[in-house]
C-alpha positions in Angstrom: -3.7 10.1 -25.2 -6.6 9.2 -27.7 -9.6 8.1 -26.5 -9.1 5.4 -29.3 -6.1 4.2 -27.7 -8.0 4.3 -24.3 -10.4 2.3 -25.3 -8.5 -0.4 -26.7 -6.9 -1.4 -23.7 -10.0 -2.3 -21.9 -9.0 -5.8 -24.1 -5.7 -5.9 -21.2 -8.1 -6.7 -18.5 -10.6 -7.8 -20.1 -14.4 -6.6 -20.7 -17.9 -6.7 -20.4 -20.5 -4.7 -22.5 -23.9 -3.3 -21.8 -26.0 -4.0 -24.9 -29.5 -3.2 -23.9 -29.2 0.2 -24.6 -29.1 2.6 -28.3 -25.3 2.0 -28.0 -23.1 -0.3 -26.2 -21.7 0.5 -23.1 -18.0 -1.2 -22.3 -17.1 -2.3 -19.2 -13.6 -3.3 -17.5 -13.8 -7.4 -16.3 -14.1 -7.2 -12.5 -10.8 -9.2 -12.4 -9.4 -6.3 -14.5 -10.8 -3.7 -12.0 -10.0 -5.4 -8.7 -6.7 -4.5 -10.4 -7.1 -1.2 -11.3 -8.4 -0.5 -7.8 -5.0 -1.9 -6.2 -3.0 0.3 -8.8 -5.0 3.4 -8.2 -5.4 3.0 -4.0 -3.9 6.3 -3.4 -5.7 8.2 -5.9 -9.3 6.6 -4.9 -8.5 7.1 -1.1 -7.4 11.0 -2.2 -10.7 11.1 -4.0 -13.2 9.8 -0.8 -11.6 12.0 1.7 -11.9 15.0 -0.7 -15.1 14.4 -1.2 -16.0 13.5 2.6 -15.0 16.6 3.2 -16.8 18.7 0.5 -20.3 17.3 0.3 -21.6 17.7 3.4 -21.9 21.3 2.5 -24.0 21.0 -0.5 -27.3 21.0 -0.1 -28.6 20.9 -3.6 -28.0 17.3 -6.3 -24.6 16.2 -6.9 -22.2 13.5 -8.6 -18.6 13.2 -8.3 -17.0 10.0 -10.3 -13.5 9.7 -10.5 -11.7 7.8 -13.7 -8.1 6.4 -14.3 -6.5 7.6 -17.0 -8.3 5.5 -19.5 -11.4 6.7 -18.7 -12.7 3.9 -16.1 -14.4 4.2 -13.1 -13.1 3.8 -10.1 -14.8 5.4 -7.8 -18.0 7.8 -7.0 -20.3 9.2 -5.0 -23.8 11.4 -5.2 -26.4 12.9 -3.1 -29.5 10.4 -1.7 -31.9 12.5 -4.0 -30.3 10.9 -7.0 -30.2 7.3 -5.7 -32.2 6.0 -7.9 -31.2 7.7 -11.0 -28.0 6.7 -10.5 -29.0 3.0 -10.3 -31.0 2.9 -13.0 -28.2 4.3 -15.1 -25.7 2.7 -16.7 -22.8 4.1 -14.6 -20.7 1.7 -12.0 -17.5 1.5 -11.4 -15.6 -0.4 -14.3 -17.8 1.9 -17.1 -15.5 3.4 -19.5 -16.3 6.9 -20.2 -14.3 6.7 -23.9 -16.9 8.1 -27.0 -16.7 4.5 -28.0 -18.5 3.4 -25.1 -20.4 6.1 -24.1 -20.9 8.3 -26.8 -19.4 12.3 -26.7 -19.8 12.9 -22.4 -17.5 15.5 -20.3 -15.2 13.2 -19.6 -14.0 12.0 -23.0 -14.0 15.5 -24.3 -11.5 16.2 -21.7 -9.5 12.6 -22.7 -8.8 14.4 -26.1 -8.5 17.6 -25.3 -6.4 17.2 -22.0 -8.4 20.2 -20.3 -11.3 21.1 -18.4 -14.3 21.3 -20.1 -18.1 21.9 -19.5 -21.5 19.9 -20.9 -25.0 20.7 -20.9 -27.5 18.0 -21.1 -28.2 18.5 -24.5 -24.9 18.3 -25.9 -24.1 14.8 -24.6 -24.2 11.7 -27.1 -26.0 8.8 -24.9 -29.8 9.5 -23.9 -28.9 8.2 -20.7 -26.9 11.0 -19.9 -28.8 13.8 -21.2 -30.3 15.1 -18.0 -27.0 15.5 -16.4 -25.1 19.1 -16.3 -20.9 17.7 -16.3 -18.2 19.6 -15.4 -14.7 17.1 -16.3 -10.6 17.9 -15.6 -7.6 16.0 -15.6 -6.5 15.2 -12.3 -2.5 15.9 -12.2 -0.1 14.9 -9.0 2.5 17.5 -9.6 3.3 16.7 -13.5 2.1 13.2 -13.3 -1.0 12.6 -14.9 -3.4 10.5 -12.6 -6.6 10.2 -14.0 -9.8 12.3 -14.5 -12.6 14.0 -12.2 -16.6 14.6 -13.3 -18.8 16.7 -11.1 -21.8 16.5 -12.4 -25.6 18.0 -11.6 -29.3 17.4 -12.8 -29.8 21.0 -10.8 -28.9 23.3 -13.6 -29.2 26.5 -10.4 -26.0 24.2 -9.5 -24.1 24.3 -11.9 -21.9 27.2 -11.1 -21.5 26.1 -7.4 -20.4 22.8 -8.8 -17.8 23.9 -11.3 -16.2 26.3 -8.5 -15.8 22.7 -6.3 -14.5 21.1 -8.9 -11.7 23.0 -9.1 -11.2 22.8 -5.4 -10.9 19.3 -5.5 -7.5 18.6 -7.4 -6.2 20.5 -4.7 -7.3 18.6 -1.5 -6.7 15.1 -3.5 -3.1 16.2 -4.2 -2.7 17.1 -0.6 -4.2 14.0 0.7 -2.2 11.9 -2.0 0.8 13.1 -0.8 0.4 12.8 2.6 -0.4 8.9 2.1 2.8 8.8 0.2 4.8 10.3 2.7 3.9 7.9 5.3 4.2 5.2 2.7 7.8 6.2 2.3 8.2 6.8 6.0 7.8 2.5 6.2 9.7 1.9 2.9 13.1 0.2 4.1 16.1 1.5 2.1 16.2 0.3 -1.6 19.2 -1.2 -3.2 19.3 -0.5 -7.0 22.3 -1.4 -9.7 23.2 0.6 -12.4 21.2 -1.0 -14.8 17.8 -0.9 -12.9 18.6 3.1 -12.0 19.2 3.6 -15.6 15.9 1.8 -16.2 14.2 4.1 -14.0 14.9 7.2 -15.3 14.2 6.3 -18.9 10.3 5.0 -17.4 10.4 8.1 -15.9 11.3 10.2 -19.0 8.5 8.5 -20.9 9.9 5.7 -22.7 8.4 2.2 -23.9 9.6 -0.9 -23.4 10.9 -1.0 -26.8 12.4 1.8 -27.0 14.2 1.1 -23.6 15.2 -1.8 -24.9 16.6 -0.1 -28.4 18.7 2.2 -26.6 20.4 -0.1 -24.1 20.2 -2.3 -27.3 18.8 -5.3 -24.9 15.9 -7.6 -25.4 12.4 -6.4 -24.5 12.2 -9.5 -22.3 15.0 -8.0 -19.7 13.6 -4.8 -20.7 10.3 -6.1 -18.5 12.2 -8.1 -16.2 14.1 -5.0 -14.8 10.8 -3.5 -14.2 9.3 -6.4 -12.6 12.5 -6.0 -10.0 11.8 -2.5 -9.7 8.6 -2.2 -9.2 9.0 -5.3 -6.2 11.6 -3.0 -4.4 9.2 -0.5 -4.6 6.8 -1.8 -3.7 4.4 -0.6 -6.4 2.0 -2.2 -9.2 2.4 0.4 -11.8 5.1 2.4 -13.7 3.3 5.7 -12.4 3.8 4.8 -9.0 7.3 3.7 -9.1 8.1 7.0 -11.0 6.3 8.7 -7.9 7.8 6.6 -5.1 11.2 6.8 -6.8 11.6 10.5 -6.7 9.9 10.8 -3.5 12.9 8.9 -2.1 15.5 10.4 -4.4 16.7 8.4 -6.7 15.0 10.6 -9.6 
């Protein structure tokens, strides 16, 4: 996915921009993000136990954020040390880390280029971030594509230890995802589908749009998005990601 195309659909939820700085900074509408942070629960619970877990035993400065797959915060954490940096920074949860918004950073690198990647200070766009060393990966949940991690340092002695976390990390989240989908499922009643909404399904599941659903099946787009709506209420989910998710976890992909 282009970090073009990611940036454009802040405009679905609506945003805010930071203009007090050399270049604007975009911002997802907290309406917009209260949303986000009900379609992302899993990942952002995956992401604070991870961490819970790793930073106790660091000892030197630390960030972890974790993004959606558009780029936009939605969660992270840092040592007490950087406090005050981080507040008098532009980064909160809702910033989207897109080149648009934030200039060339880690994270938008790895938006384009769809793997891991690491950033001195120097070679980031924005002044604000040029103190920060950023190590950025995709964050996958067996093949499905979740969002994206930044572990980042203004301790350049750290910056091996760092990176060596970071890749610990999509690990541990995947574990803990899956254990909060399993007892998810273990509540989730049995789920009626029909033909239709099963056929539906798989074709979210393969990839395809809502036009292009609706082409094949040669339907309207409206009962294209109405089929969806039904599925994604038996399921019990807000996004097509998680009903791709919960829908094989209980078989019926």
């Amino acid at each position: 996915m282009s970090a073009h195309t990611s940036v454009s659909r802040q405009y679905e939820y609506g945003a805010g921009v930071l203009t007090s700085s050399p270049a604007p900074f975009h911002y997802v509408a907290q309406t917009g993000l209260d949303r986000l942070f009900k379609i992302n629960h899993f990942l952002i619970q995956a992401f604070r136990r991870s961490i819970s877990d790793i930073k106790d035993n660091l000892t030197g400065s630390y960030m972890f954020m974790l993004t959606d797959v558009n780029g936009v915060l939605m969660s992270m954490d840092y040592s007490l040390d950087l406090e005050s940096k981080v507040k008098e920074s532009p980064i909160r949860p809702g910033l989207i880390f897109t080149a648009q918004s934030c200039g060339v950073n880690a994270i938008s690198i790895t938006m384009e280029d769809h793997k891991p990647v690491f950033l001195l200070p120097e070679q980031h766009e924005s002044p604000f971030f040029q103190s920060w060393h950023c190590y950025a990966v995709p964050l996958y949940m067996g093949s499905q594509h979740f969002g994206y991690l930044d572990v980042s340092t203004i301790n350049a002695d750290m910056q091996r230890e760092l990176i060596a976390i970071a890749k610990l990390i999509p690990a541990y989240m995947q574990n803990s995802y899956q254990v909060q989908q399993v007892a998810k499922l273990e509540e989730q009643p049995h789920v009626e589908f029909t033909n239709r909404q099963l056929t539906v399904l798989e074709m979210i599941s393969r990839g395809y749009t809502v036009k292009a659903i609706a082409l094949q099946l040669k339907i309207k787009e409206c009962t294209v998005n109405h089929h969806k709506k039904v599925i994604f209420n038996k399921l019990g989910v807000q996004s097509s990601t998680e009903a791709v998710s919960v829908a094989s976890r209980l078989s019926y992909l």
